[in-house]
SEZAMAR-275280 format. One line per 2 residues: number of its first residue (from 1); their letters; for each residue x, y, z of C-alpha. Coordinates in steps of 0.05 Angstrom, whole numbers, plus 5000, padded with zeros to 4 digits. Last residue first. Example, Ala and Ser with C-alpha at 12.3 -4.5 7.8 and 13.67 -1.06 7.14 Angstrom:
BEGIN
2	SA	5273 4979 5143 | 5246 4910 5156
END
This chain:
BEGIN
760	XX	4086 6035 9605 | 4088 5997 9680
758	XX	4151 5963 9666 | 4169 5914 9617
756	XX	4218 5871 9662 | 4158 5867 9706
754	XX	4119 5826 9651 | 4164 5773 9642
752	XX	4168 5749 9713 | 4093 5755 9704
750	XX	4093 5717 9647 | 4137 5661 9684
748	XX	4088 5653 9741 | 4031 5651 9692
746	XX	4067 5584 9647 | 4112 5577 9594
744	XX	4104 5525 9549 | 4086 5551 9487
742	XX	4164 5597 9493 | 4193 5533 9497
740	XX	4153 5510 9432 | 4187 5587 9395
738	XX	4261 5563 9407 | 4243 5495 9373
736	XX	4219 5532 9315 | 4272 5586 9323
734	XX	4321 5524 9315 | 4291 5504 9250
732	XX	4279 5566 9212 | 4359 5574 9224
730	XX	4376 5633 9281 | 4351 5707 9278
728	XX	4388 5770 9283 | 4349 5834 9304
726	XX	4311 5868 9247 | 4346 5927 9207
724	XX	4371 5892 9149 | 4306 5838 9128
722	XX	4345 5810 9078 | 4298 5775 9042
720	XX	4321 5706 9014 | 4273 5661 9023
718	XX	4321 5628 9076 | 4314 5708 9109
716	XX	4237 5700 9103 | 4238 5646 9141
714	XX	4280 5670 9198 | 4236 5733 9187
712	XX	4180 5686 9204 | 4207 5658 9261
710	XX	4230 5731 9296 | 4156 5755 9289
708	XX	4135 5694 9336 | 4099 5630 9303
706	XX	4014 5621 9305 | 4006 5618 9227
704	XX	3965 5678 9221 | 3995 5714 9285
702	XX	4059 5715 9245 | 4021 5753 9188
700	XX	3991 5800 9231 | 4052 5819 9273
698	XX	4094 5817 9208 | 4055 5868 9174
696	XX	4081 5857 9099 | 4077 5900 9044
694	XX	4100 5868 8988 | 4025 5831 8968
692	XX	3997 5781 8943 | 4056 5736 8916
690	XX	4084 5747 8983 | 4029 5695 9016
688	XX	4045 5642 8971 | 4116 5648 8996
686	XX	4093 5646 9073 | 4049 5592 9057
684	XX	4104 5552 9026 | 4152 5563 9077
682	XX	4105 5544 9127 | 4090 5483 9100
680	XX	4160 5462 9089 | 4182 5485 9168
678	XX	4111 5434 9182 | 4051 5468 9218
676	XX	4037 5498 9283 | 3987 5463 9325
674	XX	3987 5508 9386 | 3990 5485 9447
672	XX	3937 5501 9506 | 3970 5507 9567
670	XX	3924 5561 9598 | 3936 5628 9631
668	XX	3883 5673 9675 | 3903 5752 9661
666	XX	3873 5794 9716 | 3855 5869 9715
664	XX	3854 5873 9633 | 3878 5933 9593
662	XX	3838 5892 9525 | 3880 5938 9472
660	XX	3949 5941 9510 | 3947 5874 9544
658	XX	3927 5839 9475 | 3983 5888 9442
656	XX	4029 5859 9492 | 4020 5794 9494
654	XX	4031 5801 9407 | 4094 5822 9424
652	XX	4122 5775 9476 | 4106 5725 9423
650	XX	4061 5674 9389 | 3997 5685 9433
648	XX	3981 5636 9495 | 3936 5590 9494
646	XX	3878 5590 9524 | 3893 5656 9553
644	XX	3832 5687 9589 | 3841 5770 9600
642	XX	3788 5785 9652 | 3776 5868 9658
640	XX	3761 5874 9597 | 3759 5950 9588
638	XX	3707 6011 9595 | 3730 6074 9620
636	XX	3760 6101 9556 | 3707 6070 9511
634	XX	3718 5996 9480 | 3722 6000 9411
632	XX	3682 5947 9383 | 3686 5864 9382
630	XX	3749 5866 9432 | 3806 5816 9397
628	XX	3806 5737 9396 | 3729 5728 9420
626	XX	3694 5780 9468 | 3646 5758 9525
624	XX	3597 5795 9561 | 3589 5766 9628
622	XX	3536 5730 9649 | 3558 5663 9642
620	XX	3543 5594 9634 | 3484 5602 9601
618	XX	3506 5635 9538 | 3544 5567 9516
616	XX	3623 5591 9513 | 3656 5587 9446
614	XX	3724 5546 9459 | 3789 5568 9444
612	XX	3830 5522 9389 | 3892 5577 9394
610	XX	3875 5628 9443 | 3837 5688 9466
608	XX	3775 5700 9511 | 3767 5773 9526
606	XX	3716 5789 9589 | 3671 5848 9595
604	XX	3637 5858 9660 | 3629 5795 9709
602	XX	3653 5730 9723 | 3644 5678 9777
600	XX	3603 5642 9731 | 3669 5637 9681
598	XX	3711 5601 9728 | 3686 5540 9749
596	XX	3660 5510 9682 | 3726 5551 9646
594	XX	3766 5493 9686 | 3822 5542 9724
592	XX	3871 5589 9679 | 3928 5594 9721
590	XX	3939 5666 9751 | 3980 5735 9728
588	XX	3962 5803 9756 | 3956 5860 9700
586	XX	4011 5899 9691 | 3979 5973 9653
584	XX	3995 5992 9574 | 4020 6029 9534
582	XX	4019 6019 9463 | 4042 5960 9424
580	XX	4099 5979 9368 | 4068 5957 9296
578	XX	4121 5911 9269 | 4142 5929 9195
576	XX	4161 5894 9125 | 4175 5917 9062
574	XX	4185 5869 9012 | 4207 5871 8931
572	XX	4186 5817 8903 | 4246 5764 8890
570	XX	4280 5744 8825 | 4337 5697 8812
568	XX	4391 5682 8764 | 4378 5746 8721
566	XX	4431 5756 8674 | 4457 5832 8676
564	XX	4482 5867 8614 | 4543 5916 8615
562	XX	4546 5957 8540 | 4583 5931 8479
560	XX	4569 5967 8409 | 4592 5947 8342
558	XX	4526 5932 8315 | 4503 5894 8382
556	XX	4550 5865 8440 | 4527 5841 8502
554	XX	4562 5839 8573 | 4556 5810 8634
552	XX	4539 5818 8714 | 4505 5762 8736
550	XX	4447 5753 8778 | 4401 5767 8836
548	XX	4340 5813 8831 | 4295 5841 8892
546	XX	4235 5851 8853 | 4187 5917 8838
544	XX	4139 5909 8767 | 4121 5833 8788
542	XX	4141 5787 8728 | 4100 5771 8667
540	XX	4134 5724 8650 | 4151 5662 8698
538	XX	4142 5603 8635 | 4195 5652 8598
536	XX	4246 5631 8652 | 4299 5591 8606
534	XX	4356 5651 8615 | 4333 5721 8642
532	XX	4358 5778 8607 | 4380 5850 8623
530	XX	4387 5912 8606 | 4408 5979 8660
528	XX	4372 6035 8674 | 4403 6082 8739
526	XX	4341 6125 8760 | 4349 6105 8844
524	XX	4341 6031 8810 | 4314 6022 8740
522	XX	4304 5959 8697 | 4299 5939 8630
520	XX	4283 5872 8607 | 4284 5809 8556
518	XX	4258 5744 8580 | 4271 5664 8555
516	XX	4230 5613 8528 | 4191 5657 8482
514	XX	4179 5608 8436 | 4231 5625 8385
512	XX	4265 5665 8438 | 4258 5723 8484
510	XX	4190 5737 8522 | 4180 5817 8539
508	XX	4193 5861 8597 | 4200 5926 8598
506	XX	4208 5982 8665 | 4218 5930 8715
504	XX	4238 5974 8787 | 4289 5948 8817
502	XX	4286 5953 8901 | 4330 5909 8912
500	XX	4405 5895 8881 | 4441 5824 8878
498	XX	4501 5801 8862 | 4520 5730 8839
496	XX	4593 5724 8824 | 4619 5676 8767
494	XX	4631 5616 8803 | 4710 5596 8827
492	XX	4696 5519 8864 | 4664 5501 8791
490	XX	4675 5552 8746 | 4695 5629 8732
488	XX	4766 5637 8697 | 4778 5694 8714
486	XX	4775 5729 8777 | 4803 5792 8744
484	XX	4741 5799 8700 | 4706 5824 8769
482	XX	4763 5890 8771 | 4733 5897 8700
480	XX	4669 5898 8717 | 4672 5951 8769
478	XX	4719 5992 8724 | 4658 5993 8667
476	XX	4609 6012 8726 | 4556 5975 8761
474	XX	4563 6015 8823 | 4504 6060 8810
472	XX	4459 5999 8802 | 4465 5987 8872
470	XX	4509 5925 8903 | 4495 5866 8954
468	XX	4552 5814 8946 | 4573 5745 8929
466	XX	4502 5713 8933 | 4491 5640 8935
464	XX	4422 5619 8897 | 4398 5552 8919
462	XX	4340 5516 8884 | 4304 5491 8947
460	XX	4296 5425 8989 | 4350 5452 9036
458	XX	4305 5484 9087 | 4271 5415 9102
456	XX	4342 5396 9124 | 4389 5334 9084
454	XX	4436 5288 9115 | 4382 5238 9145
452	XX	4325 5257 9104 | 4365 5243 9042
450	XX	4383 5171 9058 | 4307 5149 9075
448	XX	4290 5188 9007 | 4346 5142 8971
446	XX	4318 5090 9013 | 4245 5091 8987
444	XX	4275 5103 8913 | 4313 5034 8919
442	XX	4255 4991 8954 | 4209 5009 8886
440	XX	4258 5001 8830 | 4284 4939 8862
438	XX	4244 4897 8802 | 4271 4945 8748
436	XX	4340 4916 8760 | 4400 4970 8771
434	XX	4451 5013 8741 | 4484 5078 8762
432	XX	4514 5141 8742 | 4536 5199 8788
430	XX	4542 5279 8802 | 4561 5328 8851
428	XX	4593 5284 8904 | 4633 5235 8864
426	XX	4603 5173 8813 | 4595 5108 8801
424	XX	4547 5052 8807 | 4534 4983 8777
422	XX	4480 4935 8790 | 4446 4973 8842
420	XX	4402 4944 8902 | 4459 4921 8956
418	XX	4487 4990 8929 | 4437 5035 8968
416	XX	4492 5067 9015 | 4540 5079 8968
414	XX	4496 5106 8915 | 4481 5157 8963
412	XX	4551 5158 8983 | 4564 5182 8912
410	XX	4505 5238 8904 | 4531 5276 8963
408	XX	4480 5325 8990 | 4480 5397 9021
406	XX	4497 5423 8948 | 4447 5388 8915
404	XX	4451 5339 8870 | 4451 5296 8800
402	XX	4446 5228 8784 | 4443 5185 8719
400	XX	4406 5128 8697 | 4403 5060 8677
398	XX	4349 5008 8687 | 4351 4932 8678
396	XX	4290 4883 8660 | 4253 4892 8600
394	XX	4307 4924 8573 | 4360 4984 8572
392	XX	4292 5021 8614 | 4311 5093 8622
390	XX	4336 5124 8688 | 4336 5200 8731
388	XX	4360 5206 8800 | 4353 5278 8823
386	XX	4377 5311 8879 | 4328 5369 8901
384	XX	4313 5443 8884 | 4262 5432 8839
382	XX	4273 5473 8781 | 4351 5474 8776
380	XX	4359 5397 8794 | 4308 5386 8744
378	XX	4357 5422 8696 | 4419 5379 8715
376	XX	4371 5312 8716 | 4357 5336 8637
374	XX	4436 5328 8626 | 4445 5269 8659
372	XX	4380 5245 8617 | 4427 5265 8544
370	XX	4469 5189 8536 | 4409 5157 8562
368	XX	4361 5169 8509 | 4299 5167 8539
366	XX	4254 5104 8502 | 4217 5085 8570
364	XX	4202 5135 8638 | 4252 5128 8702
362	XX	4238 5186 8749 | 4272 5195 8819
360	XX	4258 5258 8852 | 4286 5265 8922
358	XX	4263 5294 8985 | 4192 5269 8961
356	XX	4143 5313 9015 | 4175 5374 8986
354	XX	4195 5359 8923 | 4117 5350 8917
352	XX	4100 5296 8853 | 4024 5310 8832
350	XX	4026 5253 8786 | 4003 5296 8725
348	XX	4058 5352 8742 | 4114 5300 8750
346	XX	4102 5272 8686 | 4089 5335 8653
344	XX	4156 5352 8676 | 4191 5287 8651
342	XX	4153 5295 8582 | 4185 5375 8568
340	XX	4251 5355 8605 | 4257 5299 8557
338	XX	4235 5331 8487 | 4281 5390 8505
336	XX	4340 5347 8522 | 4326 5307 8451
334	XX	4325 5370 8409 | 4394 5397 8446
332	XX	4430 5333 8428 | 4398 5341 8350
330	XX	4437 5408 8355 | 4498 5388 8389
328	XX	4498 5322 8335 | 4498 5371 8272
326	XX	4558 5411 8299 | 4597 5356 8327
324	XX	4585 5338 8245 | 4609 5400 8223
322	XX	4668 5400 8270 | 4678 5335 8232
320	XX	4680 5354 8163 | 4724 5433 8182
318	XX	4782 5378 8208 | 4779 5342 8147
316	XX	4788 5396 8112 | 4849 5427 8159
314	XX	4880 5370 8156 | 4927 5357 8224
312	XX	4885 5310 8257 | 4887 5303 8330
310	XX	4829 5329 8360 | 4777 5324 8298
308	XX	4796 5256 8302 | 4781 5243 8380
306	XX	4727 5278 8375 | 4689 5239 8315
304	XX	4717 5172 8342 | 4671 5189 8410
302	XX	4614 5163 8359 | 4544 5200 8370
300	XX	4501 5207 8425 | 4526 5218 8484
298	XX	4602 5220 8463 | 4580 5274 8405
296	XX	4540 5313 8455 | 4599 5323 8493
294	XX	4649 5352 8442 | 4592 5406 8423
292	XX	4571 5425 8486 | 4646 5425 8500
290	XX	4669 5480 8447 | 4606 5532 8463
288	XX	4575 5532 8532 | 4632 5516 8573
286	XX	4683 5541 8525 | 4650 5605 8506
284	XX	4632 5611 8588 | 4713 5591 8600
282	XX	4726 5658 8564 | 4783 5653 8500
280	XX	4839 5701 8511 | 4845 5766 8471
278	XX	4898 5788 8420 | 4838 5795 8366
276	XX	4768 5787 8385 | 4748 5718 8398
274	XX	4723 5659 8361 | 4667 5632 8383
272	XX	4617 5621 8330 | 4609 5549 8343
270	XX	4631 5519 8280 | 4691 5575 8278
268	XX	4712 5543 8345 | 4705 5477 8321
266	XX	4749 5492 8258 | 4802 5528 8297
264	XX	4800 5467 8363 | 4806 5414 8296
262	XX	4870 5454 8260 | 4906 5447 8334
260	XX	4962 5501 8319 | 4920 5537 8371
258	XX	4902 5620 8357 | 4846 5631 8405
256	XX	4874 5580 8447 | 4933 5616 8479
254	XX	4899 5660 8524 | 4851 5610 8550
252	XX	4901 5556 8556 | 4944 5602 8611
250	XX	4887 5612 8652 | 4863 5541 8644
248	XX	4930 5515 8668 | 4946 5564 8719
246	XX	4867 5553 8753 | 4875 5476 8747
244	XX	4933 5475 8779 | 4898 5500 8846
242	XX	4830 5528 8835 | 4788 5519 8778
240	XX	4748 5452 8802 | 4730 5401 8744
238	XX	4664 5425 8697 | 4675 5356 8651
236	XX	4687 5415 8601 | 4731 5469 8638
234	XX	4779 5417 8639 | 4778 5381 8584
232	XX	4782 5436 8537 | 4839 5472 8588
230	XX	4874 5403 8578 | 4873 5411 8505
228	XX	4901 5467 8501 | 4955 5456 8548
226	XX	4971 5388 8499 | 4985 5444 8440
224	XX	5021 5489 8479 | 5068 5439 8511
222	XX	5079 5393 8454 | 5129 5429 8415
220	XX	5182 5435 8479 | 5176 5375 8505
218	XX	5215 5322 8460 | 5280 5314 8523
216	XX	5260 5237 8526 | 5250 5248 8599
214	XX	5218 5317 8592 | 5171 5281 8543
212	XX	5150 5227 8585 | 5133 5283 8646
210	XX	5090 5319 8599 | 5047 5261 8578
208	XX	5038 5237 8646 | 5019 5310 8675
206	XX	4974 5321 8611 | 4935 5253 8627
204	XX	4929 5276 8695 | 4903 5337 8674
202	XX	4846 5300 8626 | 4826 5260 8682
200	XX	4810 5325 8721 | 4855 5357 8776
198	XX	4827 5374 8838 | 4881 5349 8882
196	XX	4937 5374 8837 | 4939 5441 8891
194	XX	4958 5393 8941 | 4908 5404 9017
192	XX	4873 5350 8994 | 4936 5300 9002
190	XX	4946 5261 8941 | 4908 5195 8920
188	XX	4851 5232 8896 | 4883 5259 8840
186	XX	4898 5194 8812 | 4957 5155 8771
184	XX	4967 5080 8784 | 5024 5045 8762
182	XX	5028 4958 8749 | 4952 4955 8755
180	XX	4920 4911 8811 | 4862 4945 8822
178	XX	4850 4991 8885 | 4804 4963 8943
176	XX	4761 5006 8982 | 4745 5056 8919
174	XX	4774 5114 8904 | 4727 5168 8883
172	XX	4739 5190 8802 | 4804 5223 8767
170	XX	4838 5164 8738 | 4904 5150 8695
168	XX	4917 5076 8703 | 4980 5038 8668
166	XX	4973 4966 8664 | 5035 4918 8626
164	XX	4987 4859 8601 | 5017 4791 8614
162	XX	4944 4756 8610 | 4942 4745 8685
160	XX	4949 4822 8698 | 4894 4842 8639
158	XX	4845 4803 8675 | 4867 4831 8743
156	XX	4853 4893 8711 | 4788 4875 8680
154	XX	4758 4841 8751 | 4777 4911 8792
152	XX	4764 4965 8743 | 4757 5009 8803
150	XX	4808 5063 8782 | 4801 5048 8712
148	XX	4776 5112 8681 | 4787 5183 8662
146	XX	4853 5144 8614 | 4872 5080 8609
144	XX	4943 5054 8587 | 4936 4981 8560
142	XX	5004 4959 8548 | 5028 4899 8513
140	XX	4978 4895 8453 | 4987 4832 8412
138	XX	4919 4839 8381 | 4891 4775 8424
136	XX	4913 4817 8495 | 4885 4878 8461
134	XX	4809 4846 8447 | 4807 4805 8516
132	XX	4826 4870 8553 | 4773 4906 8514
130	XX	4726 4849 8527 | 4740 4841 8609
128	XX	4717 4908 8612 | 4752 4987 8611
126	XX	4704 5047 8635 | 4633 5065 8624
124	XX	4583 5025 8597 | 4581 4976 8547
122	XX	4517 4964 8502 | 4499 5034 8489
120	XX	4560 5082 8511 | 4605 5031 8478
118	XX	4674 5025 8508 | 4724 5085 8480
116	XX	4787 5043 8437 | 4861 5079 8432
114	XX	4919 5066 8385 | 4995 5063 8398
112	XX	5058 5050 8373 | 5112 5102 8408
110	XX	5150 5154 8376 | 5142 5215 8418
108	XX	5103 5250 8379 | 5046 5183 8374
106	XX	5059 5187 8444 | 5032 5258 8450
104	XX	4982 5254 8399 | 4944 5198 8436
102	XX	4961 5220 8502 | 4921 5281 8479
100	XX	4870 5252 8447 | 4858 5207 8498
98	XX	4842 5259 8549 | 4804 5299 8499
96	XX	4759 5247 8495 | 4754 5225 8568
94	XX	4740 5295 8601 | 4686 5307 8539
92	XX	4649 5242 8555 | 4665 5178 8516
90	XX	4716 5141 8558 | 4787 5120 8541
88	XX	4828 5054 8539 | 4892 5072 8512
86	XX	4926 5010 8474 | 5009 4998 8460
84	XX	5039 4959 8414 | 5106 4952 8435
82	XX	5164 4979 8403 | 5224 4963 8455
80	XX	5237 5033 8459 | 5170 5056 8459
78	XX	5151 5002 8521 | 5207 5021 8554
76	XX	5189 5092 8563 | 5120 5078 8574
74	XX	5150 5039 8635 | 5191 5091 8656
72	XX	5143 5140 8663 | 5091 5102 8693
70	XX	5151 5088 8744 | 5169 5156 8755
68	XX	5088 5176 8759 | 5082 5120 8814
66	XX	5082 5158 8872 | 5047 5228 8851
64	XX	5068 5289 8896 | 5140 5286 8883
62	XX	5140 5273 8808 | 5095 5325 8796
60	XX	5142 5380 8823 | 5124 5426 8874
58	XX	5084 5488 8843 | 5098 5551 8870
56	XX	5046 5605 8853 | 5064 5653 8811
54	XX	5029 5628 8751 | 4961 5632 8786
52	XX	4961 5713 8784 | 4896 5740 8813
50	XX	4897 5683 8856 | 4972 5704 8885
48	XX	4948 5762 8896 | 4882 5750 8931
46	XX	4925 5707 8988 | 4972 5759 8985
44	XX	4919 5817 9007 | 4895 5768 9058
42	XX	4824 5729 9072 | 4821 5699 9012
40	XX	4768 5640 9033 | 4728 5656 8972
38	XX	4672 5686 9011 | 4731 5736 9031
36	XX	4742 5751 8965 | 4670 5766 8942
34	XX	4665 5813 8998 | 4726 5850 8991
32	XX	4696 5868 8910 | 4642 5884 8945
30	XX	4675 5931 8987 | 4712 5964 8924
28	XX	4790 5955 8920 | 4841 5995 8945
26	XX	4870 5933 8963 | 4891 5942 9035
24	XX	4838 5986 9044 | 4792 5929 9025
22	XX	4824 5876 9056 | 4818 5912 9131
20	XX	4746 5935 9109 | 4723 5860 9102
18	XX	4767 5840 9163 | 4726 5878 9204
16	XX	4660 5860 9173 | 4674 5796 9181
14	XX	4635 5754 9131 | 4563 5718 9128
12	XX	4545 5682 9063 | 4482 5710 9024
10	XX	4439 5659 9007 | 4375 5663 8973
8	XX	4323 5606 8975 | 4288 5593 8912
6	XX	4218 5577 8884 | 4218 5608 8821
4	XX	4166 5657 8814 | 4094 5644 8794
2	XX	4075 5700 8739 | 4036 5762 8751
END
């Protein structure tokens, strides 16, 4: 058997009140209820009116963003006056399509204007002092930016003294102090509680765009097209699809599959994802498809290639350059291979432990810097931590990108170590950064300070978050369908993760030119059903009976669709018990005195027990001493009398069974305190210790690392076992500290104990 990824399931807790309440409402399936109310739709109108995003009342643009009028009117101006005018864009897929479609749009509307993207290489990321330089010496009067600018500080107030009109269109943080432009467009300026909040650069481009052309009354033809675009964008830089962005995407997707755009048809038919006839276009085809191929050509290519294929209206041309975003995907694809492949061995020959790390930050020479964000996303995936990953640009300056965790926010990270960086941007997910090699060092010892102050030992795993726990026998057609209805799936709306136990692996094979990937069927309660496992060929073979978490899909062969699961996590399958301690008599309860004093006053058979107990020299007693547990089976009249605690056992339970099997007179207790080891140690034994076996005592496996029955299936529940019928359990952390106050009790308080037993 293979090693298993090291995750930690979550299943999010719900009211199971107001779970049936919405389900009867609905007439919908309970784990259909279930992945609602994890959504925060606790009401049958609240699901409603997220099945169907165009209802919902949107207040107008103009009332929600301050200086939209007056962008507005100064664009206007500028086209009726002539001005040249310059958008300053950025080269991932949010910022291409963004200028693209102010490009078109203004171009539409009459207005003289060209764009320029800052060199990935040599520049960096968002509008300089040489851009501003560049239009100001061009005769450009307004420099409109676009998915940048917001803290642009020095270049703005550049472009300000020149006599630059300064438009910003922005998506990112906000920082302290805002630049000086003349209008200022961002998301994050409006309350959170606005459904434009979450908008992406390329929506706030769209909302500009749109606004100009209901004042010059030239909508109409450009609303389609510029939708289109914006669901690109969109779903590409992976922006939230709730609020706006849900109607938006929603109504691109069904409208894309037959654009006017020539470039979107040729880069669809590049990518093989042109749907079905009269059906919508699925964020996954655009996610892993379109913007795959947009992206890679702003890491490593010329942004000029997208923004073409984007606005061009020849169809030949238009087939040239999704050839080339073709060509520059697949050498994209080759590099993030090679990278992953050398930063893993890396970490493998330098014996790097997420665990003891908190944080992984790996800088290695020659990486090509436009794919590492990429390869953090994946390291992310294996190890379970946030990831800060750099290339030398020379001898003496590093640059890198960031990715995290759920429980950590890769921004004020970089916010709190920025007396060390260069340059540094970012929001909570994800990040980019600069910084001299020399604070290489002091910088990766306070990103790990930074993460062990917001982060928990529990949290330095992949994360799985379930939706719902479902057999195979409700994986039906209608099931699926009622799922589909939560389209489209993305960040802040994921594709639901279900999860069934007891599957049974019938087949399993590698998938895949090297067998990166799995192929398998599985059987619960005699229902089959296929399935593959993305990028986990290194964990073949898997165990034959797993708990499985994943996807529920589709896959179509000679004509033929039938449901698919992907696998997103795998689990043995456990079953645990506590053996129930026999009867037993109350023993009387006393401090344990020096062992010197005590044991010569001993007779008969005594039972010496406890963490770091001592083995008694023969000469001090005569009585015949057991160790840990009575060496044979003691007869029916024969018992140890003398029960010695050194320390006491980890629970109530394991008391009893040592009263139960030793039926001692007197119990003598000690203060002796166990050494228990680290939550991450524990959590690793414990996993190694399922790989053996899926029957689990929990008495005797407790006893092995000296915590109570309840602490391990606290564990065992962050692994991601359910454990159904076992009492409820706090964090791993909190039944840690519950479990020391239980170390320090004392004979008075076992005997307290003891009487609510009863004689049994």
């Amino acid at each position: 058997m293979g090693a298993l990824p090291p995750q930690r399931w979550r299943l999010p807790p719900i009211d199971p009140e107001l779970c049936e309440a919405l389900k009867e409402a609905l007439g919908c399936d309970a784990a259909l209820a279930e992945i609602y109310l994890r959504r925060g739709l606790r009401t049958a109108a609240a699901v409603e009116a997220f099945l169907k995003p165009e209802t919902m009342a949107l207040p107008p643009p103009n009332t929600v963003f301050a200086d939209l009028d007056l962008a507005v009117e100064l664009l206007q101006q500028a086209i009726a006056r002539g001005d040249k005018m310059r958008i300053c864009g950025d080269y991932d897929a949010d910022g291409m399509t963004s200028t693209a479609l102010l490009l078109r749009a203004l171009r539409h509307l009459g207005a003289d204007i060209d764009y320029e993207i800052p060199s990935r290489m040599h520049e960096g990321y968002g509008i300089n002092e040489r851009i501003v330089q560049e239009c100001y010496e061009q005769g450009v009067k307004l420099i409109l930016t676009v998915d940048n600018g917001i803290a642009a500080l020095e270049p703005i107030r550049k472009a300000r003294e020149l006599g630059l009109t300064v438009i910003v269109t922005d998506h990112h943080e906000v920082p302290p102090q805002l630049p000086p432009a003349h209008a200022i467009l961002n998301p994050k300026l409006v309350p959170a509680t606005s459904p434009y909040h979450s908008v992406a650069g390329v929506g706030m481009a769209y909302i500009l765009a749109l606004s100009l052309a209901q004042r010059l009354r030239k909508w109409r033809e450009l609303v389609r097209p510029l939708r289109e675009l914006c669901t690109l964008g969109t779903i590409a830089d992976l922006a939230p699809l709730t609020g706006v962005n849900r109607r938006w995407v929603k109504q691109g997707l069904q409208t894309l599959p037959t654009s006017p755009l020539v470039g979107v048809q040729a880069l669809m038919q590049t990518a093989g994802c042109v749907p079905a006839e009269n059906t919508s276009l699925t964020p996954a085809a655009v996610g892993f498809r379109l913007g795959p191929r947009i992206n890679a050509v702003g890491r490593i290519g010329d942004p000029q290639v997208v923004i073409d294929l984007l606005t061009t209206e020849d169809a030949c041309r238009a087939q040239e350059l999704a050839a080339l975003c073709e060509a520059t995907n697949r050498r994209r694809q080759e590099l993030c291979t090679e990278i992953e492949r050398e930063a893993i061995s890396h970490l493998e020959a330098t014996g790097f432990d997420p665990q003891q790390e908190w944080v992984l930050v790996i800088v290695r020479p020659n990486w090509h810097h436009g794919v590492i964000g990429i390869v953090a996303s994946r390291l992310v995936e294996r190890y379970g931590i946030p990831v800060f990953i750099g290339t030398y640009e020379d001898e003496t300056t590093i640059r890198g990108s960031a990715r995290g965790i759920p429980e950590f926010h890769v921004f004020e990270a970089l916010e709190a170590t920025k007396d060390l960086l260069v340059k540094y941007g970012g929001h909570k997910a994800a990040g980019g950064f600069s910084l001299r090699t020399d604070h290489l060092a002091p910088w990766r010892d306070r990103l790990r300070e930074f993460a062990q102050a917001c982060l928990k030992a529990e949290d330095l795993r992949p994360l799985v978050t379930l939706d719902a726990e479902v057999s195979f026998d409700q994986l039906t057609w209608d099931f699926y369908r009622q799922v589909e209805q939560l389209q489209p799936f993305g960040i802040e709306n994921p594709q639901p993760v279900f999860c069934t136990r007891g599957v049974k692996i019938l087949e399993q094979a590698p998938l895949g030119q090297q067998g990166e990937h799995l192929k398998l069927t599985l059987e619960q309660n005699g229902q089959k059903m296929s399935a593959k496992a993305w990028r986990w060929g290194e964990f073949f073979p898997l165990p034959t009976r797993v708990d499985i978490a994943y996807h529920l899909t589709t896959h179509t062969w000679n004509g033929e669709t039938e449901l698919e699961l992907e696998l997103k996590g795998v689990k043995p399958t456990l079953a645990w018990y506590v053996p129930h301690p026999p009867s037993h008599p109350l023993p009387r309860w006393y401090p344990l005195p020096p062992l010197t004093t005590l044991l010569p006053q001993l007779r008969d058979h005594v039972l010496l027990y406890g963490y770091g107990r001592p083995h008694v020299p023969p000469n001090l007693t005569t009585a015949t001493l057991h160790y840990d547990r009575p060496r044979v089976q003691l007869t029916a009249g024969v018992r140890c009398r003398t029960l010695i605690l050194w320390s006491l056992p980890p629970s109530a339970t394991h008391l009893r069974w040592l009263l139960a099997t030793a039926r001692p007179d007197v119990v003598y207790v000690g203060n002796q305190q166990p050494a228990i080891a680290p939550l991450t140690t524990l959590i690793l034994a414990v996993q190694n210790d399922l790989r053996e076996t899926t029957q689990v005592n929990l008495l005797a496996l407790s006893q092995t690392y000296w915590i109570a029955p309840r602490t391990l299936v606290a564990i065992l529940r962050h692994l991601g076992y359910s454990c159904e019928d076992f009492a409820p359990t706090l964090a791993p952390t909190e039944e840690l500290a519950r479990l020391q106050r239980w170390y320090q009790l004392q004979a008075k308080d076992l005997a307290r104990l003891a009487q609510t037993w009863g004689a049994s």
